[in-house]
C-alpha positions as CSV (number, residue, x, y, z in Angstrom):
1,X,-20.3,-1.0,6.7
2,X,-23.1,-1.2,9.4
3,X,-20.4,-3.2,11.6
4,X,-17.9,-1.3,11.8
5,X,-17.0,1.9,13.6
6,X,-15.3,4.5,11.6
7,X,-13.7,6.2,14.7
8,X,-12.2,3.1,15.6
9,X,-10.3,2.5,11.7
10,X,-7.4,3.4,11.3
11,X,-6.8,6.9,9.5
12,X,-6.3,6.9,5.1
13,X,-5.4,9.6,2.7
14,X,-4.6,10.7,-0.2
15,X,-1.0,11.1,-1.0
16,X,1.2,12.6,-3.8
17,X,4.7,12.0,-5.0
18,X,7.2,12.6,-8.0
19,X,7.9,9.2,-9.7
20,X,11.1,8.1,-11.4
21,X,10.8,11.0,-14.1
22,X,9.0,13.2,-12.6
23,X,5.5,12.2,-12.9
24,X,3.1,12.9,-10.1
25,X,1.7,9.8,-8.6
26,X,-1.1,9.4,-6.0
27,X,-1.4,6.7,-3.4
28,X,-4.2,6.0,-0.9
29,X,-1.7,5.6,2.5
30,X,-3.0,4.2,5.4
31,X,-1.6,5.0,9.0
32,X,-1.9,3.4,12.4
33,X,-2.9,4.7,15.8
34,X,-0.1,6.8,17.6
35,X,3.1,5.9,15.4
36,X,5.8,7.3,16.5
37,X,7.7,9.6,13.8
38,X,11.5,8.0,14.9
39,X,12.1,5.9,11.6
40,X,11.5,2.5,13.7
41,X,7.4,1.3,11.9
42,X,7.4,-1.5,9.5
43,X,5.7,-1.2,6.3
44,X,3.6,-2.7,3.5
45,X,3.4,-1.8,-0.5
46,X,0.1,-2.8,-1.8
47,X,0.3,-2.6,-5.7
48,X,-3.4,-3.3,-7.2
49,X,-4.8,-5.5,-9.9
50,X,-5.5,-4.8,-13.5
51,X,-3.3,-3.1,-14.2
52,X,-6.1,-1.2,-15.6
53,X,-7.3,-0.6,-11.6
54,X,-7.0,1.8,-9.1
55,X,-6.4,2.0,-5.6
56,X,-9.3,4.2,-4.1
57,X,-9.5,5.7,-0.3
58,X,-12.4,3.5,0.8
59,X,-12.7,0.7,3.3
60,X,-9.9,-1.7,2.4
61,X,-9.8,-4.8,4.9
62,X,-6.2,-5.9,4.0
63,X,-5.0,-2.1,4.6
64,X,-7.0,-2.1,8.3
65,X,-5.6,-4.8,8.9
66,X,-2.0,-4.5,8.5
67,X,-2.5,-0.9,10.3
68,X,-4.5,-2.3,12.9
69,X,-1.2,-4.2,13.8
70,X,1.0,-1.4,13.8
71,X,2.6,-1.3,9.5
72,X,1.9,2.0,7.1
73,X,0.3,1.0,4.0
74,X,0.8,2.6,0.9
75,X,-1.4,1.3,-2.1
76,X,0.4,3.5,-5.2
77,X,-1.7,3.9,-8.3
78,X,1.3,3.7,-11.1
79,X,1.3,4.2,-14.3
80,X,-1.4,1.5,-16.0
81,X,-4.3,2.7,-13.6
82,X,-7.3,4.0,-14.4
83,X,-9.2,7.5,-13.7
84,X,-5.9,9.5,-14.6
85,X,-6.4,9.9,-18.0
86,X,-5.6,7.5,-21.4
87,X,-2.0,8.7,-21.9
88,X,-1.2,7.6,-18.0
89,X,-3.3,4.5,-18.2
90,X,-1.4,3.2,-21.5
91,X,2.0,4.6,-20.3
92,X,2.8,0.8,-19.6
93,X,1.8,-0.8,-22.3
94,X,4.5,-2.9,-23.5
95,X,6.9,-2.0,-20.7
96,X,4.8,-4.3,-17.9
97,X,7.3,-4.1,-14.9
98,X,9.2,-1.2,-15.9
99,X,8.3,2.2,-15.7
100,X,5.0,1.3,-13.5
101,X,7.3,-1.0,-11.1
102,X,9.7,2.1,-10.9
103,X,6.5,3.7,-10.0
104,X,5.6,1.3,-7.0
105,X,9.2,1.8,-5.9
106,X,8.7,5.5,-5.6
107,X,5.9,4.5,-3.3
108,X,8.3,2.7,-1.3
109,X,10.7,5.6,-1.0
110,X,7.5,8.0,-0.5
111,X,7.1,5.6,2.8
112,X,11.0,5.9,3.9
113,X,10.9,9.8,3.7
114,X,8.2,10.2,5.5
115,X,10.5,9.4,8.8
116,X,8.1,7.1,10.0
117,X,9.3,4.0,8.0
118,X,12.4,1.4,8.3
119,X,13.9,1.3,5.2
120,X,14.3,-2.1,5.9
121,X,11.5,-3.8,7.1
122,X,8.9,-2.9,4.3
123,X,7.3,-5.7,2.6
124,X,4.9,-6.0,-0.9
125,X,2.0,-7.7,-2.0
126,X,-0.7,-7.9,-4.1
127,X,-2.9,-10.2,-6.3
128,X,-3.0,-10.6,-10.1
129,X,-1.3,-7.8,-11.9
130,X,-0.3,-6.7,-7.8
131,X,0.9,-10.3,-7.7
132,X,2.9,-9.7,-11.2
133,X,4.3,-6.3,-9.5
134,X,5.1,-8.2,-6.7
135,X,7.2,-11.1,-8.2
136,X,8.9,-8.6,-10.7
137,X,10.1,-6.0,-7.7
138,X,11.9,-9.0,-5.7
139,X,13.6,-9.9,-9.2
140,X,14.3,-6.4,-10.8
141,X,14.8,-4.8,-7.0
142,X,16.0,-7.5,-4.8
143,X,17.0,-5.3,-1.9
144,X,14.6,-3.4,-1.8
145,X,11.5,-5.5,0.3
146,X,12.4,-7.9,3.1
147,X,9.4,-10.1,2.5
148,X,6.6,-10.4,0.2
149,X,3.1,-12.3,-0.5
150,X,2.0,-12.6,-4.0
151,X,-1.8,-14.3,-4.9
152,X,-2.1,-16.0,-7.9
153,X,0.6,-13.5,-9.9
154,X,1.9,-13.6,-13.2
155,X,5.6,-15.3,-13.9
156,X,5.3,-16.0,-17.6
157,X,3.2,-14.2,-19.8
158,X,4.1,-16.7,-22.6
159,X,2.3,-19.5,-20.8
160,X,0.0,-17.2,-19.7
161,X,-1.2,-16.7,-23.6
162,X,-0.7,-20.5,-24.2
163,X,-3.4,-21.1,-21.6
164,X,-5.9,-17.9,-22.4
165,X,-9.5,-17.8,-23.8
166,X,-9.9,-15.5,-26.8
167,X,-10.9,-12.8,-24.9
168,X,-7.6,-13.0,-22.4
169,X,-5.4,-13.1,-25.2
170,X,-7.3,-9.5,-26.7
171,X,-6.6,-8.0,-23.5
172,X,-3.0,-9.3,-23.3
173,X,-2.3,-8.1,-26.8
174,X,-3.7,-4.9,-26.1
175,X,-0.9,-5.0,-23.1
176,X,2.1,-6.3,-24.5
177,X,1.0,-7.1,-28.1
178,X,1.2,-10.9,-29.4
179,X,4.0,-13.1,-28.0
180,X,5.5,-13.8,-31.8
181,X,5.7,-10.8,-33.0
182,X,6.7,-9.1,-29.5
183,X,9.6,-11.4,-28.6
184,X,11.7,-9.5,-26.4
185,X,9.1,-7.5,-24.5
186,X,7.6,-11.0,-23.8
187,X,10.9,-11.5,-22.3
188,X,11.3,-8.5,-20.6
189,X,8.4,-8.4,-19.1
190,X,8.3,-11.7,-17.4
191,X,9.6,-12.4,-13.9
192,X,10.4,-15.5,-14.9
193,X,13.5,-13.4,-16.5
194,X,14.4,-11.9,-13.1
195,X,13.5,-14.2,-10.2
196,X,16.5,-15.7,-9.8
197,X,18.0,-12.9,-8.2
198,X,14.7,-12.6,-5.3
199,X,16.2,-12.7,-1.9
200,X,12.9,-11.6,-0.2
201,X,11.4,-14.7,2.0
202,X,8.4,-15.1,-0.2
203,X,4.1,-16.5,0.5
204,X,2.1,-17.1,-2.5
205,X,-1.3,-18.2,-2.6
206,X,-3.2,-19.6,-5.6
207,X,-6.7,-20.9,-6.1
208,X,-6.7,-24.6,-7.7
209,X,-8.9,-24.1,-10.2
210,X,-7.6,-20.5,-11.6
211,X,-8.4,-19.9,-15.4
212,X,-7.4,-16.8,-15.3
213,X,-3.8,-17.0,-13.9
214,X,-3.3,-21.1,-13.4
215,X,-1.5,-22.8,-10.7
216,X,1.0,-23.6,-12.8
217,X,2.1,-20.3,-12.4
218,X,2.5,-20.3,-8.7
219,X,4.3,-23.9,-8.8
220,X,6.6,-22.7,-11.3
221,X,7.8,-19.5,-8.9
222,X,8.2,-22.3,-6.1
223,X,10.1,-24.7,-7.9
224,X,12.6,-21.9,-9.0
225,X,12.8,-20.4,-5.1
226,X,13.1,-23.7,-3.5
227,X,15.6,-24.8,-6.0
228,X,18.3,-22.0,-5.3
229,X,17.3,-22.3,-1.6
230,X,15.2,-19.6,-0.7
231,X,12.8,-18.7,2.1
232,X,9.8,-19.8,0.1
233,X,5.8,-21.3,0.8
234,X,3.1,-21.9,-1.2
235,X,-0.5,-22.6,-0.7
236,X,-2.7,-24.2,-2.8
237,X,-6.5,-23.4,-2.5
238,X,-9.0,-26.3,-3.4
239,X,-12.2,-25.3,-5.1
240,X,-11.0,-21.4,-5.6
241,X,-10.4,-19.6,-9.0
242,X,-9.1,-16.0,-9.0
243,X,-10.0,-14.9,-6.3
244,X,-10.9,-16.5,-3.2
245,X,-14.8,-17.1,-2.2
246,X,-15.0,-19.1,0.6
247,X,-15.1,-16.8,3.8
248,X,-12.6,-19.5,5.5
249,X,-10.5,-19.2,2.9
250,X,-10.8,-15.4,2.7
251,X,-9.6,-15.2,6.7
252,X,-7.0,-17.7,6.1
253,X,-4.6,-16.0,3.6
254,X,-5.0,-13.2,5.8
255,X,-4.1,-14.8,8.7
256,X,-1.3,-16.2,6.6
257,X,-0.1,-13.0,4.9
258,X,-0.3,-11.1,8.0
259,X,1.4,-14.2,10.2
260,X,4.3,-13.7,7.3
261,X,4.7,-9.8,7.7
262,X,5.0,-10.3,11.4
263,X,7.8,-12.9,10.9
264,X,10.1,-11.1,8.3
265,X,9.3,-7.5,9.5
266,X,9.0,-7.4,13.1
267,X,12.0,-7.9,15.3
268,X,11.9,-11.2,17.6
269,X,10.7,-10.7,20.9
């Protein structure tokens, strides 16, 4: 990017792991300026979208970011992405949250061994299927992150195919298979079936006018959080879908995101 100087990013690479069972994972991991290697440097898990995505080692503004103020960030591509074959891009496929979470947790670990990290004050978030991955590791792994941010994520894939296009729904089913016949990987596959247990302080953000993952969504994490008295805030974009457009609103829930990763993460000065 023309405005930008490269010598004054901070560093990424390309990093490789063992997941849960052995599978070798890569992760694009992003490093700030002069860290010191004594086990004291907050951190950030950056699951992507799809899940048929991947997390590439380009210019990532989030990733800057968060480095730029002093966390490692680790953006894992589990199994579910894309460019590592068909058998590791379908290795999810009716286990959504479970062997590609265990995967994102791996990352986290990756981040602890490396010495630079404190085991506890790393934090997660994503949007979409990173938004899903983010709701279902404070469920399923509730000690594991001490604050997240999820945009316009995934609780309920049931009401997510109640409120699908025809063309959503073929992708779903090619996911998890149709919600009738596929009962109990519905079920297990749903936050909504672990989110009472989230401890993390958690941010979402969610355009109003999402057809692809609807506020309703987003309100219905809230209402559960706030109802068992958790650390929880919502924000509610006017005029966005998935995905935020407007530049102000772009700036804002990264002003936001990052304002919430320097509260839970950092000590108090």
């Amino acid at each position: 990017m023309a405005s930008l100087t490269p010598a004054n990013l901070p560093k990424s690479e390309i990093v490789t792991f063992k997941g849960f069972d052995g599978t070798l994972l890569s992760a694009v991991l992003t490093m700030p300026f002069n860290l010191k290697r004594d086990g004291s440097a907050p951190a950030i898990v950056l699951p992507h979208g799809g899940p048929t995505g991947q997390s590439q080692d380009g210019f990532s503004r989030t990733a800057a970011l968060f480095a730029s103020r002093g966390y490692l960030v680790i953006q894992p591509n589990f199994r579910g992405s894309t460019g590592y074959g068909r058998a590791f891009q379908e290795a999810n496929h009716k286990d959504l949250g479970g062997g590609d979470l265990k995967d994102v947790l791996s990352a986290r670990d990756f981040l602890v061994a490396t010495g630079f990290v404190d085991a506890k004050r790393i934090g997660i978030t994503g949007g979409s299927y990173g938004g899903f991955m983010t709701l279902m590791a404070i469920g399923k792994a509730p000690t594991a992150f001490a604050a997240a941010v999820q945009q316009f994520g995934i609780i309920n894939w049931r009401t997510m195919w109640e409120n699908e296009d025809a063309r959503l729904q073929a992708y779903q089913r090619s996911l998890l298979g149709a919600p009738d016949e596929f009962k109990g990987v519905y079920e297990a596959s749903s936050p909504l079936s672990y989110i009472r247990a989230a401890t993390a302080p958690l941010l979402s953000l969610q355009g109003e006018n999402d057809i692809r993952v609807p506020r309703g969504q987003a309100q219905e994490v809230a209402d559960i959080l706030k109802a068992k008295g958790n650390i929880v805030e919502t924000m509610f974009y006017k005029a966005e879908g998935h995905g935020f457009q407007k530049r102000e609103n772009q700036l804002d829930a990264l002003s936001r995101t990052l304002e919430w990763f320097d509260r839970y993460l950092k000590p108090a000065r």
